[in-house]
C-alpha positions in Angstrom: -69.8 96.8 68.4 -73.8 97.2 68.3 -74.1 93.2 68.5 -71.3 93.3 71.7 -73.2 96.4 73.2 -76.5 94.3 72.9 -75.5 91.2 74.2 -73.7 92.8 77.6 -76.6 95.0 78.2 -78.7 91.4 77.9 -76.6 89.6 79.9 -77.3 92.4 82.7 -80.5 92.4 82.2 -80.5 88.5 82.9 -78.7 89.1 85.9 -80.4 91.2 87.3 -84.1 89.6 86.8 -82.1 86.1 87.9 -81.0 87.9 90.8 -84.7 89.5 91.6 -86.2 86.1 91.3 -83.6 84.8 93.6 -83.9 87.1 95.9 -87.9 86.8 96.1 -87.7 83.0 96.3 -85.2 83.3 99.1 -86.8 86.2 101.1 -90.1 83.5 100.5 -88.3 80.8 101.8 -86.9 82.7 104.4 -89.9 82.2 106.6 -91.2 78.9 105.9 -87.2 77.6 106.7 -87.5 79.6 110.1 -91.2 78.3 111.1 -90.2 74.9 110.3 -87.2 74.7 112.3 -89.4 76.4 115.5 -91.9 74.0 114.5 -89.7 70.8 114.6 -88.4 72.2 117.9 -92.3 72.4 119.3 -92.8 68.7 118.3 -90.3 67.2 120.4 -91.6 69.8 123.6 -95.3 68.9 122.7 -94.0 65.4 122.9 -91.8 66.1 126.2 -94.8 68.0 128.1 -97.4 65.2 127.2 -95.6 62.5 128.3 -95.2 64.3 132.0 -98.8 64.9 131.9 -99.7 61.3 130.9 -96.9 59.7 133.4 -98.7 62.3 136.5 -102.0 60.8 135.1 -101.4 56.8 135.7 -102.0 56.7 139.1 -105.6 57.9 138.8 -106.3 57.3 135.5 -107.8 60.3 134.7 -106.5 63.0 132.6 -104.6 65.1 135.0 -102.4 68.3 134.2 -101.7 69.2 137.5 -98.1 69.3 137.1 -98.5 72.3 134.4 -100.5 73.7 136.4 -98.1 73.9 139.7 -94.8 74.5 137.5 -95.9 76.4 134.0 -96.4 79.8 136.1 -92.9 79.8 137.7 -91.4 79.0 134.4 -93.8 82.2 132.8 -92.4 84.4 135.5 -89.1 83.7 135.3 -86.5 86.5 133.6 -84.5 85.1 131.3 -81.1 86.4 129.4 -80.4 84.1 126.7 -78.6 85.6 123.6 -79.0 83.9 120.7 -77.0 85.3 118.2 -77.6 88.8 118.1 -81.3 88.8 119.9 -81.4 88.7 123.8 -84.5 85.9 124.5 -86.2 87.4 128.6 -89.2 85.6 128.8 -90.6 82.1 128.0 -92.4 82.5 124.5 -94.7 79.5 124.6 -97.5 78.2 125.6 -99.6 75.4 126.5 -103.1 73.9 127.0 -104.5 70.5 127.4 -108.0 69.0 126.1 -109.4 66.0 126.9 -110.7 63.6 125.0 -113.5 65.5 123.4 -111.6 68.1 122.6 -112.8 70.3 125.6 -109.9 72.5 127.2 -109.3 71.5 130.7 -106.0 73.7 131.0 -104.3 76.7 129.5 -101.2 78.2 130.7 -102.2 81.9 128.8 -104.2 82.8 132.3 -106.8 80.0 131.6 -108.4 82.3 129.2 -109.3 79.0 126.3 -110.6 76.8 129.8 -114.1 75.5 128.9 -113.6 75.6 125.3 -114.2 73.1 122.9 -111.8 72.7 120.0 -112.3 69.7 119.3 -113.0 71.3 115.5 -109.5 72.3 115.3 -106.8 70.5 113.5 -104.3 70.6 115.8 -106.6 68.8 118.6 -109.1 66.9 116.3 -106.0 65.4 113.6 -104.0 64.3 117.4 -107.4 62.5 118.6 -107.8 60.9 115.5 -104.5 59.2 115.8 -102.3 61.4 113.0 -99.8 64.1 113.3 -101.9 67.7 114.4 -100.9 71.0 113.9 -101.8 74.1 112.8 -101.0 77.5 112.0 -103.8 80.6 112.7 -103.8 84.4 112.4 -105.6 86.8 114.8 -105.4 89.6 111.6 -106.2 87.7 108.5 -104.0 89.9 106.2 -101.3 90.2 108.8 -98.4 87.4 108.9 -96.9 88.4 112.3 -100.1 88.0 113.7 -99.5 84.3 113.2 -99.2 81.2 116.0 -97.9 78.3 115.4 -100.0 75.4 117.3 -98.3 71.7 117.7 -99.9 68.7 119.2 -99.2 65.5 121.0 -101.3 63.3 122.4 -101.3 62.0 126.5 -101.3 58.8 126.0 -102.6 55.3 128.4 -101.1 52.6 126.4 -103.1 52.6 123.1 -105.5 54.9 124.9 -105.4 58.4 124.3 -106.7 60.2 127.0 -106.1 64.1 125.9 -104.2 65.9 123.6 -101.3 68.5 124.9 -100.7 71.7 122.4 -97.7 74.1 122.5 -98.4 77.2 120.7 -96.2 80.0 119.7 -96.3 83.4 118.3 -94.4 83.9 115.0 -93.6 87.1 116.3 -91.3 85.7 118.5 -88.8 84.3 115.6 -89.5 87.8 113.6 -85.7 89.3 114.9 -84.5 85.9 113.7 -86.2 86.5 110.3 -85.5 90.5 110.0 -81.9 89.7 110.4 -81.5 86.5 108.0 -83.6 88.4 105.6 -81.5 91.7 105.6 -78.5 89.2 105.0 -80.2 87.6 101.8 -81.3 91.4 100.7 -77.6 92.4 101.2 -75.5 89.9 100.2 -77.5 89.4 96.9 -77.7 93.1 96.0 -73.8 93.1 96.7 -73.5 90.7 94.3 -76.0 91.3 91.3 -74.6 94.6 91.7 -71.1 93.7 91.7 -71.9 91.8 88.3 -73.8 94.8 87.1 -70.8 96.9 88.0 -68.4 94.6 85.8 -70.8 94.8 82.9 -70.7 98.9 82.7 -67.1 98.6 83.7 -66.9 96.8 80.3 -68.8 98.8 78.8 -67.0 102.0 79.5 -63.5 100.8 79.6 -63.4 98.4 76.7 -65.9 98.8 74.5 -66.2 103.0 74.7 -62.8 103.4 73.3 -63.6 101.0 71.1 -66.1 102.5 70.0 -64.2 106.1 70.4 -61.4 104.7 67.8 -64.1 103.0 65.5 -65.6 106.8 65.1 -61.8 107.6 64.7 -60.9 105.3 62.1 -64.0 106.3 60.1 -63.5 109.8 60.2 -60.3 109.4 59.0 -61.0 106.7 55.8 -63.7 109.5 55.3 -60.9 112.4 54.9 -61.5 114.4 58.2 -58.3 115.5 60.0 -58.9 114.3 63.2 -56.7 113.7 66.3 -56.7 110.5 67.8 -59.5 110.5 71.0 -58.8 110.2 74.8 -58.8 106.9 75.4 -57.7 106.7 79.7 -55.1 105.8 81.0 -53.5 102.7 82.1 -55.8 100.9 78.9 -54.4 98.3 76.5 -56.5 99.6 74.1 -53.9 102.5 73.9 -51.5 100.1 72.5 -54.1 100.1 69.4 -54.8 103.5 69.8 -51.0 104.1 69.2 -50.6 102.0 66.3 -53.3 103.0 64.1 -52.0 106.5 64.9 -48.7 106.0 63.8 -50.1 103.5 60.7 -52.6 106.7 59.6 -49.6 108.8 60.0 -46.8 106.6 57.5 -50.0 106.1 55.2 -50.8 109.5 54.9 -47.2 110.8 54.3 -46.2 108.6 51.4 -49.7 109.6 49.7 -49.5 113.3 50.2 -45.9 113.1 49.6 -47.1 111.0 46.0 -49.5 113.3 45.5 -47.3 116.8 46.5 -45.0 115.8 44.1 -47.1 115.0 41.1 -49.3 118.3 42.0 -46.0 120.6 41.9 -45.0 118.9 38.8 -48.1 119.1 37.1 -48.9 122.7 37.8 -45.3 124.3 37.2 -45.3 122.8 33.6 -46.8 126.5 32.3 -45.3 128.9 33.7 -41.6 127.0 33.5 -42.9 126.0 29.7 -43.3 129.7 29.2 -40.0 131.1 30.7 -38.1 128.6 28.7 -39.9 129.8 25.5 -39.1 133.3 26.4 -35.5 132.8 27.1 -34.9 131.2 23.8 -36.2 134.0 22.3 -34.0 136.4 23.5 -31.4 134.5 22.8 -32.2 135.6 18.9 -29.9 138.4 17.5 -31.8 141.5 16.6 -35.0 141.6 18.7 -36.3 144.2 18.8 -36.1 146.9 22.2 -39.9 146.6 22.4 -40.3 142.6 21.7 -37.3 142.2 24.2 -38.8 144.2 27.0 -42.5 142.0 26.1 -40.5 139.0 27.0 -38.6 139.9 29.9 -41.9 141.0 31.7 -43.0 137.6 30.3 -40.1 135.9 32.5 -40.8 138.1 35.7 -44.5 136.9 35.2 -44.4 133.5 34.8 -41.4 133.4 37.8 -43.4 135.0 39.9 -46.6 132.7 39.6 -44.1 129.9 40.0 -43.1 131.5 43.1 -46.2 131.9 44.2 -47.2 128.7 43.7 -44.9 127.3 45.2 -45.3 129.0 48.4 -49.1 128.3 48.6 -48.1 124.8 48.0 -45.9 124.9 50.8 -48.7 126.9 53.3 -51.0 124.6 52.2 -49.2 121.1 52.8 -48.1 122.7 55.8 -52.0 123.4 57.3 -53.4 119.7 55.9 -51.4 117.7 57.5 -51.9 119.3 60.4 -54.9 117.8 63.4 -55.1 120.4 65.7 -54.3 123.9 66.1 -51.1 125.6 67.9 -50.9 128.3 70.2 -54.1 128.6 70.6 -55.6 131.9 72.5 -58.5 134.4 72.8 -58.6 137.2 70.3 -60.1 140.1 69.6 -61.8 139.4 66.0 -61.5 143.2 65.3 -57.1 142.7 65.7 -57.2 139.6 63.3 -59.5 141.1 60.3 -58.0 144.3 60.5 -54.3 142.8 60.4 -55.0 140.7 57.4 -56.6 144.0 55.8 -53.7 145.9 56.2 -51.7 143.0 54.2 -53.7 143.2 51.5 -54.2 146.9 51.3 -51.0 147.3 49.0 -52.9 145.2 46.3 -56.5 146.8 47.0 -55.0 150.0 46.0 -53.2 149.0 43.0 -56.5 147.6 41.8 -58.1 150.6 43.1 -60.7 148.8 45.7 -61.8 150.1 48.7 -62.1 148.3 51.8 -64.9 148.4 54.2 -64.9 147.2 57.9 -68.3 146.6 60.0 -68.3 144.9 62.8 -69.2 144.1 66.6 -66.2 145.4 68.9 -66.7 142.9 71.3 -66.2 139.2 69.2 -63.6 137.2 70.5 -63.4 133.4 70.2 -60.2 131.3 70.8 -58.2 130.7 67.7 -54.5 130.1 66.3 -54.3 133.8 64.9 -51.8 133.6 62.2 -53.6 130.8 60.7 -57.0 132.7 60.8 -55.6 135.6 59.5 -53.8 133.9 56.7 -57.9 132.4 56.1 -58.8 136.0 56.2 -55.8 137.0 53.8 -56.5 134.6 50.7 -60.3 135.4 51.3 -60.1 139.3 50.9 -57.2 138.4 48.1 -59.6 136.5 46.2 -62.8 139.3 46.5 -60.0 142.0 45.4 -58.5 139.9 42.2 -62.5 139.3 41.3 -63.6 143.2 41.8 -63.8 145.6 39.5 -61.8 148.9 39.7 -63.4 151.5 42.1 -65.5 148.6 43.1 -65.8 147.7 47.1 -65.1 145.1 49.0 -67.3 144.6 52.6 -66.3 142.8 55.4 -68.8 142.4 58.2 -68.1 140.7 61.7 -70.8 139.3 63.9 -71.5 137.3 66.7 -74.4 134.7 66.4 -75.0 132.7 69.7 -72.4 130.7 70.5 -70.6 131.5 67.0 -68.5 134.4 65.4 -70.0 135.0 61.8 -67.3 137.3 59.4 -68.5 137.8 55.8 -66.5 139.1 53.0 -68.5 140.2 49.9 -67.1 142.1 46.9 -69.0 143.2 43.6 -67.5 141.0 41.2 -69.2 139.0 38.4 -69.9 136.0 41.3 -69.5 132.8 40.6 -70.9 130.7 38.0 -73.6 128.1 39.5 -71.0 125.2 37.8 -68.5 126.4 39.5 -70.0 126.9 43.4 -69.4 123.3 44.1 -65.9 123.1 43.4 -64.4 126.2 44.7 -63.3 124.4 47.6 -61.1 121.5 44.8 -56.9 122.1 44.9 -56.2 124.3 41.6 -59.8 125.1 40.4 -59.7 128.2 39.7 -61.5 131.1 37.2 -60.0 133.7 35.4 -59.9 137.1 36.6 -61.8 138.9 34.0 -60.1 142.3 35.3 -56.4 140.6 35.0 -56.7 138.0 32.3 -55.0 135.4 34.5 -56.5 132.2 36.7 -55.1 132.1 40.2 -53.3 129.1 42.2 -56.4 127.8 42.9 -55.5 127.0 46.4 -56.6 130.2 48.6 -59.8 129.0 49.2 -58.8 125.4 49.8 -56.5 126.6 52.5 -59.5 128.5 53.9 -61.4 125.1 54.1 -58.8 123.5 55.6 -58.3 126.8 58.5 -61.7 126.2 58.7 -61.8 122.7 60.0 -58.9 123.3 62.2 -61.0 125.7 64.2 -64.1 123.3 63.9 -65.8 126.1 61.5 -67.4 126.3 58.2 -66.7 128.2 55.1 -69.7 128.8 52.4 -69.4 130.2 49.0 -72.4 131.8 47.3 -72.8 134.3 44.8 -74.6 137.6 45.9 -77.8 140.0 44.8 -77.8 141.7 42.6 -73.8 141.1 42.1 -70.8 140.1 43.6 -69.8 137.1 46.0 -69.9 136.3 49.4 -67.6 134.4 51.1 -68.9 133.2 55.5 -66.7 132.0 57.7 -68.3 130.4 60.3 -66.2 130.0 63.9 -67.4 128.9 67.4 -66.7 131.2 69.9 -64.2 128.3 72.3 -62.3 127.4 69.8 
């Protein structure tokens, strides 16, 4: 899981810096492909333009642009409505000027505003006059590409003679709409789909390999022993199909073990009291008892059948609560209604033992809870603090709300327990005897308790109180 967790989260992570570099390079390339195709254009115009000049120039001779001169200002002034693509082209972008032979500019279409200068220096004019291939590329704000012209030469040519050179120049600015739009194209359609890819690794993420991971935490809370309910997977997943299946597996495993085990418990545990009522019907089966011995051993069978009984049907409670995973009719209830109804069951046997009751708690607790189960909790809890107290001796039970949790202790004034035995109070059938009675218990109220407990998604703790006594917490959060 970790390892397939990793290795989507790095192939996203490739994806997207494959996709940023992509995106850089193209949006870098983006221009360059744009000024190259204006530039190629401007060759074959710088070409075009020269060769009128040079063809108006071989009657005289001389370098003569007199035919720019006449036309280029019509062509400046005329209104154009062009649309290319999605930009609507008015006005003529370029333009021109002619140098002669030492580089000196004898015409400039921009309102004559370069006539009389020498640029000879530049590249455009001085690569043309030296018989190459002369352009160049300047910026009026160093630090500012729009600012950028493009300048492309060609020279006028008199047979092998070349008697000027012809430039067309044109702002960059002018394909900048061209290269907005392209680039918002490359931003979007790469985004789209880096983020489409990105989108399909979190959609595995979430709807594969969360419940996954969901039934992996399942499957190990269950081989650990905790009674949980299978997770919410979505709908609609094949994963379900698992989810389903392990369910139902967990389910037929559990069942022949508990059913194993239910059986060997019972079997084990009834041996006494059924060893002891056979022993005591033989007996008085002898002629001649005695009144006295006979009466012993009939209270010997009532006894022993009653702890069978009542064995029996905390066996049955029991097995009933663990293989339960969640909680039925589940509501909000007062705390006060629950603790005082399981109070009043066990009032009968507090007075025959001669122990008081004491309530303290906080009026308003409520929490959401199956109130039966909690109250049978409640009812082996206060049985247990009234077999372990002495006569005339009390047994407390406070409520309280902490935070987000309902707190209800239950202490009596017993012996406590001994420190041997704190850690296994929770075990099926460990049990001490009752010092007062002379008798162990079942040893299954408090396991029963543990088992409420986790139902609710509370705690139980045991611990053995100052300066005597024990005190059982329950521990329940207040939404069930």
């Amino acid at each position: 899981m970790r390892i397939t967790r990793l290795s989507l989260a790095l192939i996203a992570l490739v994806v997207a810096g494959g996709f940023t570099l992509l995106l850089d390079q193209s949006l870098r390339d983006l221009g360059r492909e744009t000024f190259q195709a204006t530039e190629e254009t401007m060759v074959d115009l710088a070409e075009i333009v020269a060769a009128v000049v040079a063809e108006e120039s071989a009657e005289t001779g001389k370098l003569d642009p007199g035919v720019l001169r006449a036309a280029l200002p019509v062509a400046m002034e005329r209104e154009l409505a062009a649309d290319i693509f999605q930009f609507r082209k008015t006005r003529v972008g370029c333009r021109i000027y002619v140098t002669d032979a030492a580089g000196l500019v004898i015409y400039d279409s921009d309102e004559g505003r370069l006539e009389g200068t020498s640029l000879a220096d530049m590249r455009d004019v001085a690569l043309t006059l030296a018989g190459e291939y002369g352009a160049r590329s300047s910026r009026t704000v160093l630090d500012d590409e729009k600012t950028s012209v493009l300048h492309v030469a060609a020279p006028v040519l008199r047979g092998e003679e070349i008697l000027g050179v012809v430039t067309v120049r044109k702002a960059k600015l002018d394909q900048w709409p061209f290269i907005v739009e392209r680039r918002n194209k490359v931003i979007f359609s790469t985004v789209l789909i880096g983020g489409g890819i990105l989108l399909f690794c979190a959609a595995v993420l979430f709807w594969v390999m969360r419940p996954i991971r969901l039934l992996t935490e399942y499957v190990r809370a269950v081989a650990g022993g905790k009674r949980v309910p299978l997770p919410e997977l979505g709908s609609g997943l094949e994963v379900n199909t698992l989810g389903t299946a392990l369910e139902g597996m967990r389910d037929e495993l559990e069942g022949r073990d508990y059913a194993t085990d239910f059986v060997q418990t019972v079997t084990h545990e009834l041996k006494s009291p059924l060893a002891a009522i056979r022993g005591a019907a033989e007996l008085l089966q002898e002629p001649g008892m005695a009144a006295e011995d006979r009466t012993r051993f009939l209270e010997s069978l009532r006894r022993e059948s009653d702890r069978a009984e009542r064995l029996l049907r905390q066996l049955l409670r029991l097995s009933e609560v663990e293989r339960r995973r969640e909680l039925r009719d589940v509501r909000e209830v007062a705390v006060e209604e629950v603790v005082r109804a399981a109070m009043d069951e066990v009032k009968g046997g507090a007075e025959r033992r001669r122990v008081t009751l004491e309530l303290t708690l906080n009026k308003d607790a409520r929490l959401r809870a199956e109130p039966m189960l909690l109250r049978r909790a409640l009812v082996n809890v206060l049985e247990n603090a009234i077999d372990f107290s002495p006569p005339g001796g009390p047994v407390r039970v406070e409520v309280e709300t902490e935070g987000a949790e309902v707190m209800i202790e239950v202490r009596d004034a017993g012996p406590g327990f001994p420190e041997y035995a704190l850690k296994r109070v929770f075990e099926r059938f460990y049990s001490l005897k009752q010092e007062q009675a002379g008798v162990k218990g079942t040893g299954l109220g408090l396991c029963l308790v543990r088992e409420a407990m986790l139902l609710h998604g509370g705690t139980v703790e045991v611990e053995n109180a100052e300066p005597t006594g024990a005190v059982v917490t329950l521990r329940l959060p207040v939404g069930g």
